[in-house]
C-alpha positions as YAML, in Angstrom:
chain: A
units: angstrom
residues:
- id: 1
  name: UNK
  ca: [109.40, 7.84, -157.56]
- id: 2
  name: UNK
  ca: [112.06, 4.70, -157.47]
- id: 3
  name: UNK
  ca: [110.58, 1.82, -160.42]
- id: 4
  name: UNK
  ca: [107.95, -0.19, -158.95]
- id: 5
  name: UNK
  ca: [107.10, 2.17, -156.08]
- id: 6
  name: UNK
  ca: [102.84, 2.84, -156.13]
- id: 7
  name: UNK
  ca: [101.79, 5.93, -155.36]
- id: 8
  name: UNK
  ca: [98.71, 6.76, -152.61]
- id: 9
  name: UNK
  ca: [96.71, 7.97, -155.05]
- id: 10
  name: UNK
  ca: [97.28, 4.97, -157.35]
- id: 11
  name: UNK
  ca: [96.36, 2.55, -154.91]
- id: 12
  name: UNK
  ca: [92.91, 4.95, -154.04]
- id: 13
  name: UNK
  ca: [92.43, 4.69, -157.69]
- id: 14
  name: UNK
  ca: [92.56, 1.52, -158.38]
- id: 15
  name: UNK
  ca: [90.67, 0.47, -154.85]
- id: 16
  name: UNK
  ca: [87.91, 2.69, -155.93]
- id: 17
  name: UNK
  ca: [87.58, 1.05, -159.55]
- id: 18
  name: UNK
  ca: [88.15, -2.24, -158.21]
- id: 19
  name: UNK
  ca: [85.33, -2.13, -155.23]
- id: 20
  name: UNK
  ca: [83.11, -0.12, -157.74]
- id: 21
  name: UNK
  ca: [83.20, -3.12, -160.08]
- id: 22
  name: UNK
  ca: [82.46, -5.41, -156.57]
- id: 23
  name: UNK
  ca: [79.66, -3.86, -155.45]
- id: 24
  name: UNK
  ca: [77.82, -3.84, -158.91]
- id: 25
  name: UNK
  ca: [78.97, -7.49, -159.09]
- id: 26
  name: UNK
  ca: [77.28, -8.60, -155.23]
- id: 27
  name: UNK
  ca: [73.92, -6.88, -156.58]
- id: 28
  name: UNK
  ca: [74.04, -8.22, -159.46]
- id: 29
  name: UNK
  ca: [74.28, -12.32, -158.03]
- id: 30
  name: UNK
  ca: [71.68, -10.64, -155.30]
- id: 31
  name: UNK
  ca: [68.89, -9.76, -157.58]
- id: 32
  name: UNK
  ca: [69.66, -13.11, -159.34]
- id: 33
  name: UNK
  ca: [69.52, -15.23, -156.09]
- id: 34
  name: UNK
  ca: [66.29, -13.72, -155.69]
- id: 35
  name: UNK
  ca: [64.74, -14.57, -159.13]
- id: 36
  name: UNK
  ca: [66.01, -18.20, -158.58]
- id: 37
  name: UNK
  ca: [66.07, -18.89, -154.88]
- id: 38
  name: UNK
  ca: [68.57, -21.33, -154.01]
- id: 39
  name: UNK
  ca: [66.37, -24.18, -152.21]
- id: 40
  name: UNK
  ca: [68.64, -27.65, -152.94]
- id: 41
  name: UNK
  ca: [72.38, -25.90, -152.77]
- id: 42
  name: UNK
  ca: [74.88, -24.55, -150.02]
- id: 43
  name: UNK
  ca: [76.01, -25.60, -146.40]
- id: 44
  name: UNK
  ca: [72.79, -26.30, -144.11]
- id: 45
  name: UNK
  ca: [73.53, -26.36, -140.48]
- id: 46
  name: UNK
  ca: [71.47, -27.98, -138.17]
- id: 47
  name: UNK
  ca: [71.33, -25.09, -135.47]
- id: 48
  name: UNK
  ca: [69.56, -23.04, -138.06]
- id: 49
  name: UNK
  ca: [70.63, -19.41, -138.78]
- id: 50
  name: UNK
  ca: [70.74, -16.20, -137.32]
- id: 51
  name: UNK
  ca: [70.19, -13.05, -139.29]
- id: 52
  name: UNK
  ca: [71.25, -9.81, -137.18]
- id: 53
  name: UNK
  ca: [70.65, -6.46, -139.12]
- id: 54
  name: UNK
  ca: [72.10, -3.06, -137.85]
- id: 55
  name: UNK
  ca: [73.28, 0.85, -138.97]
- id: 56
  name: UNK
  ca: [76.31, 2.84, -138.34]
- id: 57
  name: UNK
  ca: [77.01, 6.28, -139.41]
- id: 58
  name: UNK
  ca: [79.96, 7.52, -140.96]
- id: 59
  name: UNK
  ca: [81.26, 10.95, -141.66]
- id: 60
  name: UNK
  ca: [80.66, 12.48, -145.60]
- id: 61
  name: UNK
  ca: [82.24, 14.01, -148.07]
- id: 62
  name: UNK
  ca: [78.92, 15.09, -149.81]
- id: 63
  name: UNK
  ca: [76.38, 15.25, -147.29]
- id: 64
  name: UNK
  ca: [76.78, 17.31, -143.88]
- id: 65
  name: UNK
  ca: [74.37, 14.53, -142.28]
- id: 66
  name: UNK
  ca: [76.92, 12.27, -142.89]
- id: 67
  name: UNK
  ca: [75.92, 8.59, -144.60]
- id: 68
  name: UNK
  ca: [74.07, 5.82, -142.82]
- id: 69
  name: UNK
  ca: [75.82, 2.20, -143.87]
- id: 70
  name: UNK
  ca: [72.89, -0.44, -143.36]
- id: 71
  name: UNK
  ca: [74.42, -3.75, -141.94]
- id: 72
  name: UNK
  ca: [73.59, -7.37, -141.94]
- id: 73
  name: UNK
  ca: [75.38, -10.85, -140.43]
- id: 74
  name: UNK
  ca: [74.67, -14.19, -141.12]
- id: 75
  name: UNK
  ca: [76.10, -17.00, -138.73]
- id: 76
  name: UNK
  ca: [74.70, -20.12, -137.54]
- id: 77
  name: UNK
  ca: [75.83, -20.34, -134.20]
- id: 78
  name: UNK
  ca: [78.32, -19.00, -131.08]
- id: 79
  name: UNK
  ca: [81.21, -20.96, -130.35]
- id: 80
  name: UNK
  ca: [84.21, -19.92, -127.20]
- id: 81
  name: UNK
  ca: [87.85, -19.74, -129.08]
- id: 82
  name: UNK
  ca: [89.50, -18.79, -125.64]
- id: 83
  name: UNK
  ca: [88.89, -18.46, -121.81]
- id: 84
  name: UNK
  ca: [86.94, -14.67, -122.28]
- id: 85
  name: UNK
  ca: [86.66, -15.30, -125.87]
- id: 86
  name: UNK
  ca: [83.53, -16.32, -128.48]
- id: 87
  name: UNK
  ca: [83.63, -16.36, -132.13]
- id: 88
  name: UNK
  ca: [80.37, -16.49, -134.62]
- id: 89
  name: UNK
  ca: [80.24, -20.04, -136.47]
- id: 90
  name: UNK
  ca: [79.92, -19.92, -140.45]
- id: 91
  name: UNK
  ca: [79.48, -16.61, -140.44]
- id: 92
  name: UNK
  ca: [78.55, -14.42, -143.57]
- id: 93
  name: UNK
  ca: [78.14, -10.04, -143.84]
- id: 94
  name: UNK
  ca: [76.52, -7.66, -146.16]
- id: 95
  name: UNK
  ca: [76.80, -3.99, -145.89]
- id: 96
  name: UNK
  ca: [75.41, -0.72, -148.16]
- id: 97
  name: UNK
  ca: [75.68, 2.53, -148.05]
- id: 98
  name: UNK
  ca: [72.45, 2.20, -150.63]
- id: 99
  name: UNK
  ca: [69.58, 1.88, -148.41]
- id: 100
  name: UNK
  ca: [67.88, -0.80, -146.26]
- id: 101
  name: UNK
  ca: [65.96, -2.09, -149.72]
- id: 102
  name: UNK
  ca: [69.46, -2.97, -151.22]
- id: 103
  name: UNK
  ca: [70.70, -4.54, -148.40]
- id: 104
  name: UNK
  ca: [67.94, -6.99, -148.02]
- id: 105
  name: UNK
  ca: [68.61, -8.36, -150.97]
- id: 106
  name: UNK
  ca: [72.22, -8.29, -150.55]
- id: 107
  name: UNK
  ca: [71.65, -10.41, -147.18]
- id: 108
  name: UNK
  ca: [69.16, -12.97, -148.42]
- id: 109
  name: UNK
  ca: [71.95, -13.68, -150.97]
- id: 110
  name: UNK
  ca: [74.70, -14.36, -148.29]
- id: 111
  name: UNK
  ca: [71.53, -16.54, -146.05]
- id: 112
  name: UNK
  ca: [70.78, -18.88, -149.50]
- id: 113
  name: UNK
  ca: [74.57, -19.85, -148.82]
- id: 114
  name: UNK
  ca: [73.68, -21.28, -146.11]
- id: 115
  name: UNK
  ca: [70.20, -22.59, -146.43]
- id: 116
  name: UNK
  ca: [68.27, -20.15, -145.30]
- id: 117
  name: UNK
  ca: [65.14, -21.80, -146.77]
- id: 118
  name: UNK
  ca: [65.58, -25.39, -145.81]
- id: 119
  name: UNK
  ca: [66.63, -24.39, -142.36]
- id: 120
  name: UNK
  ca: [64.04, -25.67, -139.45]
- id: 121
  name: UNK
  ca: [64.89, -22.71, -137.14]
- id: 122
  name: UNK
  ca: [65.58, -19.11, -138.29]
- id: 123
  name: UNK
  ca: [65.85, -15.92, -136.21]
- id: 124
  name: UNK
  ca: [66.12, -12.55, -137.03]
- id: 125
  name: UNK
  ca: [67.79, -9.97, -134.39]
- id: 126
  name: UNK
  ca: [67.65, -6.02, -134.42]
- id: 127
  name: UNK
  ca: [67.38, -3.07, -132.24]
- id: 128
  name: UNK
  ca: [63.59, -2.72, -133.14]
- id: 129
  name: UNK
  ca: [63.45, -0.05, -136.50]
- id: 130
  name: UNK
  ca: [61.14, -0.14, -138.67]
- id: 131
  name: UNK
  ca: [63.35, -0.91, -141.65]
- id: 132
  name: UNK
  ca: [64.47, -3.97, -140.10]
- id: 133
  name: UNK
  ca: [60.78, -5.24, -139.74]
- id: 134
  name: UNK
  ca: [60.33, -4.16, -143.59]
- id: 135
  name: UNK
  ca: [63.37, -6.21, -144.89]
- id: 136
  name: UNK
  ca: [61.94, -9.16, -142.32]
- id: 137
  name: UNK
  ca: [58.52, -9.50, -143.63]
- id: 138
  name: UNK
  ca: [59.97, -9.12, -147.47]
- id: 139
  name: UNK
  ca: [62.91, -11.58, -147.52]
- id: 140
  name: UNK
  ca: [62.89, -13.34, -143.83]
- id: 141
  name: UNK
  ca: [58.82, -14.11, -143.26]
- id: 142
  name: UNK
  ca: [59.00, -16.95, -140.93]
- id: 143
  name: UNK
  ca: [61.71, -15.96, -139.03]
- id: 144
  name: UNK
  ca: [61.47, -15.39, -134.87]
- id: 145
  name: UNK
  ca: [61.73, -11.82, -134.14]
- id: 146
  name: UNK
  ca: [64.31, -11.21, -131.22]
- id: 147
  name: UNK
  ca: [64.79, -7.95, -129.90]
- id: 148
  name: UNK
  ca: [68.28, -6.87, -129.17]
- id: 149
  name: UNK
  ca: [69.05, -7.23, -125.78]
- id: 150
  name: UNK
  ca: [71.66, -4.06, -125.13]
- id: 151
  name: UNK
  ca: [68.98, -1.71, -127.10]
- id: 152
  name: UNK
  ca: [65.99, -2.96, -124.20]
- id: 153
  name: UNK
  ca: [67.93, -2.50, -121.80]
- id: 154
  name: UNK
  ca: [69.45, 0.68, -122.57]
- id: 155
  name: UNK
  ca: [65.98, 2.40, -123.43]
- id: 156
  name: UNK
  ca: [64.47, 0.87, -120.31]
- id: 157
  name: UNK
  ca: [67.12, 2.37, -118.30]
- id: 158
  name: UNK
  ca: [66.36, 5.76, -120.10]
- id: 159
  name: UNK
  ca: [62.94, 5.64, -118.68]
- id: 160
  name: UNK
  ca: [63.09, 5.14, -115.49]
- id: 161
  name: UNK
  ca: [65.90, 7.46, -114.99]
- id: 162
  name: UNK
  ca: [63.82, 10.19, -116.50]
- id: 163
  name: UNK
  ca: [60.88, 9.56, -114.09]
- id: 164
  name: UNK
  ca: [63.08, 8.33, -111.15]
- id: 165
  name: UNK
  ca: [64.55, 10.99, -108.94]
- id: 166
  name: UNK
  ca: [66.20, 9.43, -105.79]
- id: 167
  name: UNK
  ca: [69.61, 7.30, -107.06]
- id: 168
  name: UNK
  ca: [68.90, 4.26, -104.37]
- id: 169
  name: UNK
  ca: [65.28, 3.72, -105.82]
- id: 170
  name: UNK
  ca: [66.48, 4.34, -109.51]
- id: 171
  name: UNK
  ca: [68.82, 1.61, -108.70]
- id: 172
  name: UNK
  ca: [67.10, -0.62, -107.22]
- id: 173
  name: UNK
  ca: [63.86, -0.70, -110.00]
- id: 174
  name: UNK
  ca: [66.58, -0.99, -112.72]
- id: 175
  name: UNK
  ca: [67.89, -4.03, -110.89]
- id: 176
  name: UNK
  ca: [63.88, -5.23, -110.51]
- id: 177
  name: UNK
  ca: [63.22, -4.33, -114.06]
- id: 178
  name: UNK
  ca: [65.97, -5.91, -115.27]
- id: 179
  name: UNK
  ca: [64.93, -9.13, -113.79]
- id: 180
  name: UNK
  ca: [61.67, -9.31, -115.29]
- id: 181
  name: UNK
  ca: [63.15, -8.34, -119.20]
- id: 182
  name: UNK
  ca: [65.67, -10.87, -118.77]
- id: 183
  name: UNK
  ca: [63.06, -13.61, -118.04]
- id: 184
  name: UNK
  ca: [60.42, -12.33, -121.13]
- id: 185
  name: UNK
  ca: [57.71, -10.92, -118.59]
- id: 186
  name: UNK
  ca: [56.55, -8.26, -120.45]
- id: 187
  name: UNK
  ca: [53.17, -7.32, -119.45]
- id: 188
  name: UNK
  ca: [54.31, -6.60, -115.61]
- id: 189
  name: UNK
  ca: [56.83, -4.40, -116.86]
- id: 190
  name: UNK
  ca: [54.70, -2.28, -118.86]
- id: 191
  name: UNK
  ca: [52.13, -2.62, -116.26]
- id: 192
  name: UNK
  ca: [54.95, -1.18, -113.73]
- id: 193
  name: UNK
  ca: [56.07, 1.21, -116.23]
- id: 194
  name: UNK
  ca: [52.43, 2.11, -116.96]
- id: 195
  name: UNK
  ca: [51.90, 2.69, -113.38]
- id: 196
  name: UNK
  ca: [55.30, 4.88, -112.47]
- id: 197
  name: UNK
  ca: [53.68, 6.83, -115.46]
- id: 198
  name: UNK
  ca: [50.81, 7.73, -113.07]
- id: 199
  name: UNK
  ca: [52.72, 8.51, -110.53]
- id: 200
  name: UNK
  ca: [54.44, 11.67, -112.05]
- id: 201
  name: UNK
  ca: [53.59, 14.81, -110.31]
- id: 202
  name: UNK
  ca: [50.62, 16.46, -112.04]
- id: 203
  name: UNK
  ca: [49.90, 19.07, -114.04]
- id: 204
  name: UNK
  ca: [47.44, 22.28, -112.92]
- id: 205
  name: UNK
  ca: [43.55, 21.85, -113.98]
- id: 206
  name: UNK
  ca: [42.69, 23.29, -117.54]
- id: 207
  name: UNK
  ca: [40.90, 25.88, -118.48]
- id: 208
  name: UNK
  ca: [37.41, 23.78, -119.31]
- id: 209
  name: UNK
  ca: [38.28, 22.39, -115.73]
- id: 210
  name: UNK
  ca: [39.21, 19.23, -116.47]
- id: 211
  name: UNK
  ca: [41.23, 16.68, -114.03]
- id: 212
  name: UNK
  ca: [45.05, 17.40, -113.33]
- id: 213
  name: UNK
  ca: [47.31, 14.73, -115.51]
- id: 214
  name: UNK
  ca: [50.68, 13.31, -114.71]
- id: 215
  name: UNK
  ca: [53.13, 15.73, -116.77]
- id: 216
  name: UNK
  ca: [55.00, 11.92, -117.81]
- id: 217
  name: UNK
  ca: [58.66, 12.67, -119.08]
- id: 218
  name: UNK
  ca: [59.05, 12.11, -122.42]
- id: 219
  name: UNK
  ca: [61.61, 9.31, -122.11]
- id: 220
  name: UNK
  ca: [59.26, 7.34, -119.89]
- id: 221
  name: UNK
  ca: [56.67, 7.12, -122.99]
- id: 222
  name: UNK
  ca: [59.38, 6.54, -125.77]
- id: 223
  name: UNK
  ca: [59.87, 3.44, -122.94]
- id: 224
  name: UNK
  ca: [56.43, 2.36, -122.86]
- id: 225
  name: UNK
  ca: [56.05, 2.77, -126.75]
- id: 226
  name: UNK
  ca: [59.32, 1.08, -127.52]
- id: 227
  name: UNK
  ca: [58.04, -2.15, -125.74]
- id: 228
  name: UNK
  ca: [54.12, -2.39, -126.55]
- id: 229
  name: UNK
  ca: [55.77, -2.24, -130.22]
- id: 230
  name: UNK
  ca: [58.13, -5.05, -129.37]
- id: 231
  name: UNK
  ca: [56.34, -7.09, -127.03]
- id: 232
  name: UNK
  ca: [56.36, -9.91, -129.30]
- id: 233
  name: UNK
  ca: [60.73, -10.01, -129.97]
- id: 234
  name: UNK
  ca: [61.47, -9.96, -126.20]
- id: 235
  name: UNK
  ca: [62.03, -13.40, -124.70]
- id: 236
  name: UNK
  ca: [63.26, -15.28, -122.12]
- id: 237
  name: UNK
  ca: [67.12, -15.23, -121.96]
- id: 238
  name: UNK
  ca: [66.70, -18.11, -119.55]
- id: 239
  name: UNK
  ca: [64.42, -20.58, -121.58]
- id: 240
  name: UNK
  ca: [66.61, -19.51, -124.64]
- id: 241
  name: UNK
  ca: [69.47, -20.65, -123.43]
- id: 242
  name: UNK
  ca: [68.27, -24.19, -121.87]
- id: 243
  name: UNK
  ca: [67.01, -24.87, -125.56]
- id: 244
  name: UNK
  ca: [70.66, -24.19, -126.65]
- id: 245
  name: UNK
  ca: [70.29, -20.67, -128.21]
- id: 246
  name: UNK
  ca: [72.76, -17.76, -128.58]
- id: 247
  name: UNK
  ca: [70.99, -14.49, -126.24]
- id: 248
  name: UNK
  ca: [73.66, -12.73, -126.20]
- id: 249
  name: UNK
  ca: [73.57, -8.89, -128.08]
- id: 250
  name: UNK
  ca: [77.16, -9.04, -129.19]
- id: 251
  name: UNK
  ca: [76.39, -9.96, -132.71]
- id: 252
  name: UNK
  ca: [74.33, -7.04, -133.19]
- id: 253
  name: UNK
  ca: [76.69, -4.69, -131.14]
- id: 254
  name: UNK
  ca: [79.50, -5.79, -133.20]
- id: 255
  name: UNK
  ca: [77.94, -5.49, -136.80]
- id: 256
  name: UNK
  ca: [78.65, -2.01, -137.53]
- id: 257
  name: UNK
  ca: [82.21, -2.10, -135.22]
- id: 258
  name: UNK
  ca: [83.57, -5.22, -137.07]
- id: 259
  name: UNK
  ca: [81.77, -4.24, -140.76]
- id: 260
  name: UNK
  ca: [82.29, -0.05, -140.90]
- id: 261
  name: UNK
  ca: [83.80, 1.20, -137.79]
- id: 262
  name: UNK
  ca: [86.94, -0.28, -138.03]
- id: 263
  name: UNK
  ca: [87.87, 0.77, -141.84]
- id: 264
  name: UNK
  ca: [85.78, 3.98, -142.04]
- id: 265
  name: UNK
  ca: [86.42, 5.58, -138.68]
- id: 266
  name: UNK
  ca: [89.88, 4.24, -138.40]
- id: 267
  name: UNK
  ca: [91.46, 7.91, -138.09]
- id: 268
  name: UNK
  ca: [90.15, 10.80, -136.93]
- id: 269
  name: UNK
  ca: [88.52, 13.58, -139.25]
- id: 270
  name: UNK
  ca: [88.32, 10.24, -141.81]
- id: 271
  name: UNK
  ca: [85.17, 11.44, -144.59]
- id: 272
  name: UNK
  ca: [83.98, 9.71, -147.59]
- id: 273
  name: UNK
  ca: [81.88, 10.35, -150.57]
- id: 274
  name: UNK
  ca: [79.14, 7.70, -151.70]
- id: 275
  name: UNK
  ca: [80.67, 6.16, -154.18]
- id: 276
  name: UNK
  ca: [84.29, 5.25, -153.30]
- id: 277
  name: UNK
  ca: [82.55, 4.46, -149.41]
- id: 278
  name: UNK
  ca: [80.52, 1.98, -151.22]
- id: 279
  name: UNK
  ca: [83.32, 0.44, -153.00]
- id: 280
  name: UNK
  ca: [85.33, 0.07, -150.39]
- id: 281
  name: UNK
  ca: [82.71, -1.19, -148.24]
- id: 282
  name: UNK
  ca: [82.21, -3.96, -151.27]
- id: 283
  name: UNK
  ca: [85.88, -4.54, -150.71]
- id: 284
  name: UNK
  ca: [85.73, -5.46, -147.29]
- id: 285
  name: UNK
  ca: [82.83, -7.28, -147.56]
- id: 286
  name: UNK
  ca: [85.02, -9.57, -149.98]
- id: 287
  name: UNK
  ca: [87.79, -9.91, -147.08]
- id: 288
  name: UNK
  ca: [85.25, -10.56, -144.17]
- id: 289
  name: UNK
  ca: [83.11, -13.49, -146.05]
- id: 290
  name: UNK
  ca: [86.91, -14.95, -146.69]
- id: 291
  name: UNK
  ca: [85.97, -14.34, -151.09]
- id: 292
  name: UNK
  ca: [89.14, -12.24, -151.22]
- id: 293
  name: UNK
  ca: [91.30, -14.52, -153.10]
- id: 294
  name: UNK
  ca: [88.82, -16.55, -155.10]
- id: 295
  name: UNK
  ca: [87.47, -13.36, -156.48]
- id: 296
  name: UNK
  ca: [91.01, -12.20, -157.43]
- id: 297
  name: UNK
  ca: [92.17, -15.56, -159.03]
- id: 298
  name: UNK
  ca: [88.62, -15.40, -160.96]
- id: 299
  name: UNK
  ca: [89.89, -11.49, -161.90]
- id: 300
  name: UNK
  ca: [93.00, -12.99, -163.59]
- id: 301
  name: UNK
  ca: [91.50, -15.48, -165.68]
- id: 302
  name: UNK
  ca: [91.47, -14.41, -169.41]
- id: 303
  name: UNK
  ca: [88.48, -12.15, -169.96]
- id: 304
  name: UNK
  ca: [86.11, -13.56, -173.10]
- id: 305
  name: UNK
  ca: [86.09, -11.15, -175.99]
- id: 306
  name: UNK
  ca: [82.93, -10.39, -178.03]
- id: 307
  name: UNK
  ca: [83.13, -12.09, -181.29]
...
């Protein structure tokens, strides 16, 4: 090896050590944000914020399963950078490989940078699980739950393919359903979906001789389920965007792609153990939120030595 060259494993070495000490560093001013919450500091804008929170999988070293990275953005705001082109205004992103509990805390940090608790209007966006509402209601009360637009429409598609036979009608409800999602009327598509349920062919009588029931595909149910639970998070893409909001799903569709994807599932067969993926993950955090150099010049300062 010529003088000065660096070895691969050098550089894994030292990237692993270095986004080790990150990650421990980000919890650390996380748990502190949240004993003092910042109330009077940081950047407020006056379109509010947007908090989208998200998942990805990525293949592991240690666990056949593989490892589920929990994901959260901050921005404020859509603005276009090109003809085909839109960018997300003062954005801000938090990622774990730790758990949904972790990463609540690790977002709220990132939101008191800009605000978050002086802002008039706050919004929270996610595909509708259950972790998402339990790091809402802890960290992000008052916010207005949306429901991811791309995650409706792709389970409402699921159901009515599953109960819809003939192509020309599945087409043509998907184009009617879609119409009535994309304008927040909820109730007449559940009663719809409620009443394609009772169409299904039926089953034979039971032994006690009770009435046939409609044998309802699975799919159509999860449907039904997925939007009684959500009823509340699905709103009118229409009225949204006359009062000058972002309806768009791209910031949640992006998350994982922009956050994980792109580093951990860069090459095929890539896997990763817990604790360098969560270092590096730290790292790229640092790079995204545009800390990269500030946290490096603050590395090189002269370190205080215990008296």
């Amino acid at each position: 090896m010529l003088l000065g060259e660096v070895s691969h494993e050098q550089i894994r070495r030292v990237a692993n050590a270095e986004g080790e000490r990150v990650a421990k560093e980000l919890e650390a001013e996380a748990q502190a944000v949240l004993e003092t919450p910042v109330f009077d500091e940081g950047e407020e804008d006056a379109r509010g914020l947007n908090v989208v929170l998200d998942e990805d999988w990525v293949r592991s070293r240690d666990n056949p399963e593989g490892r589920e990275a929990k994901i959260g953005v901050i921005y404020s705001g859509v603005e276009r950078i090109g003809k085909d082109r839109r960018q997300l205004v003062n954005r801000r992103s938090a990622a774990t490989f730790q758990g949904s509990k972790l990463l609540g805390k690790l977002v709220y940090a990132q939101a008191s940078t800009r605000g978050v608790e002086r802002v008039g209007r706050l919004r929270l966006l996610g595909d509708g699980a259950r972790w998402i509402d339990t790091v809402g209601d802890e960290h992000f009360a008052r916010a207005r739950r949306i429901l991811d637009r791309w995650h409706l429409e792709r389970q409402r598609s699921r159901g009515l393919k599953a109960a819809i036979g003939d192509k020309a009608e599945l087409a043509r409800q998907r184009a009617e359903f879609g119409g009535l999602i994309r304008s927040g009327q909820v109730e007449p598509v559940l009663a719809r979906l409620r009443a394609l349920a009772e169409q299904q062919p039926t089953v034979g009588v039971g032994e006690g001789g009770e009435s046939a029931v409609p044998a309802v595909p699975e799919e159509l149910f999860a449907t039904i389920r997925y939007i009684e639970g959500h009823r509340g998070a699905i709103v009118d893409d229409e009225a949204e965007m006359a009062a000058g909001e972002h309806v768009g799903s791209g910031a949640v569709e992006k998350a994982g792609d922009v956050v994980v994807n792109r580093r951990f599932k860069g090459r095929r067969g890539m896997r990763w153990r817990r604790r360098s993926a969560d270092g590096i993950l730290a790292l790229r955090i640092l790079h995204l939120n545009g800390d990269w150099d500030a946290y490096w010049h603050r590395r090189r300062e002269p370190q205080p030595t215990a008296a």
